[in-house]
C-alpha positions in Angstrom: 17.5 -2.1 -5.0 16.3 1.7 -4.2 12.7 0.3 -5.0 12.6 -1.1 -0.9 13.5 3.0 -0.1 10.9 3.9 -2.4 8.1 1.7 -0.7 9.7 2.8 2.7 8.9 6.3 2.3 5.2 5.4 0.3 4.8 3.7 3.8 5.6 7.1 5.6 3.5 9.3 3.1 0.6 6.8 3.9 1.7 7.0 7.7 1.0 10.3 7.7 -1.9 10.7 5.8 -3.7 8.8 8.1 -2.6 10.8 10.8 -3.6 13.7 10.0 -7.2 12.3 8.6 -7.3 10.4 12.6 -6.3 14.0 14.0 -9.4 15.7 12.0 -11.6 13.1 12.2 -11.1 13.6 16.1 -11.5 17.2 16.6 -15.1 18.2 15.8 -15.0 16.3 11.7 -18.4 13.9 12.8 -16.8 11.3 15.2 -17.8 11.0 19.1 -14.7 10.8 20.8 -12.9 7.9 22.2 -13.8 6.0 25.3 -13.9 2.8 27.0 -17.0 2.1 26.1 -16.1 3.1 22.5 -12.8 2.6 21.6 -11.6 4.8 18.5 -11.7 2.7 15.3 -8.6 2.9 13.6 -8.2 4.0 10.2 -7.6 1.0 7.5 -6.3 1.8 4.1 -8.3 0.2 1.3 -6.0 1.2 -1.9 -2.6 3.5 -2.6 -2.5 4.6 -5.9 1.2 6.0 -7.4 2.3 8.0 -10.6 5.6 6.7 -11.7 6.9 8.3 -14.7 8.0 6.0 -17.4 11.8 8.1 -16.9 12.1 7.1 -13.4 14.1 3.9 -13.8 11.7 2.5 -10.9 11.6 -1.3 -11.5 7.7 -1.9 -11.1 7.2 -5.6 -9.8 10.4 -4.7 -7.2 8.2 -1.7 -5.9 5.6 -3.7 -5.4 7.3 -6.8 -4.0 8.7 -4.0 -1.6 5.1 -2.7 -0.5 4.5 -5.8 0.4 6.9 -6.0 2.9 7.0 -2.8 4.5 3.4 -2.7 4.5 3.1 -5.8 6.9 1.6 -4.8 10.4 1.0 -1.6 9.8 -1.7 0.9 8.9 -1.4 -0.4 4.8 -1.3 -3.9 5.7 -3.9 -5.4 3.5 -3.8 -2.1 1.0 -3.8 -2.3 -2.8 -1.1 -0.8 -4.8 -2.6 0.2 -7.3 0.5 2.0 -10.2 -0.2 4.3 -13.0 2.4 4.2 -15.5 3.1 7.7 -17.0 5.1 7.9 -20.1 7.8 10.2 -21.1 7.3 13.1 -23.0 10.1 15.7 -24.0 9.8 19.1 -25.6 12.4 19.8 -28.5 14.1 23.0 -28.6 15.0 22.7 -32.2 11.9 21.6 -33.6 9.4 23.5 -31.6 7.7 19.9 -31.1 5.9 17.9 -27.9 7.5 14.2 -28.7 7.2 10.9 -26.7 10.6 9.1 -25.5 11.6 5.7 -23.6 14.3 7.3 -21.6 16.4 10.8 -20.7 18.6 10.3 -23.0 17.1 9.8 -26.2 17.0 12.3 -29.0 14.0 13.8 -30.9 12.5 11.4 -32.6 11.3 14.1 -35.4 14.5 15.8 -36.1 17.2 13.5 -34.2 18.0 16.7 -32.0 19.3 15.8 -28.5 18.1 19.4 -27.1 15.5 17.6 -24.7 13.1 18.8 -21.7 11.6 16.8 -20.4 7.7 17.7 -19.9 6.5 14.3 -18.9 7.4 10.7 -17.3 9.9 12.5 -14.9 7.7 12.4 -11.7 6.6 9.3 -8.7 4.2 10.5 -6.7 1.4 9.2 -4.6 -1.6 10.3 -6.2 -4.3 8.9 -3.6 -4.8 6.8 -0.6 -8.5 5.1 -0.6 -9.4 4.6 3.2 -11.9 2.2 4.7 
């Protein structure tokens, strides 16, 4: 199951992200700085939105079941995961066309060519983390 690597290193983009908003947030971005009397609040993530191309054999309920546990006690504890499903899309060297397919390895659905690039559907990404 490569979807529990996939959530691990989600976890680690988020990780970071959070970081580096703490590190600016710290150094002159509006927030007093951190004392006993006020200790820093840290940084809660609300939402993690993903891209996950339609092409990327990524099984989507295992992804999530995965977040879910890597997420536990740690800055994403709590977040929603919230997955945008982008199709495939192909360009056809012998027709000249932009066509829609379900996987890499299907052929032109205009002309039955299997000259294929794929344009679309080919990407995971995360697209945005929503903090608190």
């Amino acid at each position: 199951m490569h979807e529990m690597s996939l959530a691990e290193g989600v976890l680690g983009v988020v990780q970071e992200a959070v970081r580096a908003h703490e590190a600016t947030s710290s150094a002159g971005g509006g927030n007093p700085p951190a004392d006993a009397a006020h200790p820093a609040r840290p940084c809660a993530v609300r939402v993690v939105r993903l891209e996950i191309g339609a092409l990327e054999a990524v099984e989507i309920e295992s992804l999530r079941f995965a977040f879910d546990v890597v997420r536990s006690g740690s800055v994403a504890d709590g977040a929603e995961l919230d997955i945008v499903q982008v199709p495939g899309s192909a360009w056809c060297m012998q027709c000249s066309r932009s066509v829609a397919i379900a996987e890499r390895t299907d052929p032109c659905p205009e002309c039955g060519s299997w000259q294929l690039q794929v344009t679309g559907g080919g990407e995971m990404r995360v697209k945005e983390i929503e903090l608190a």
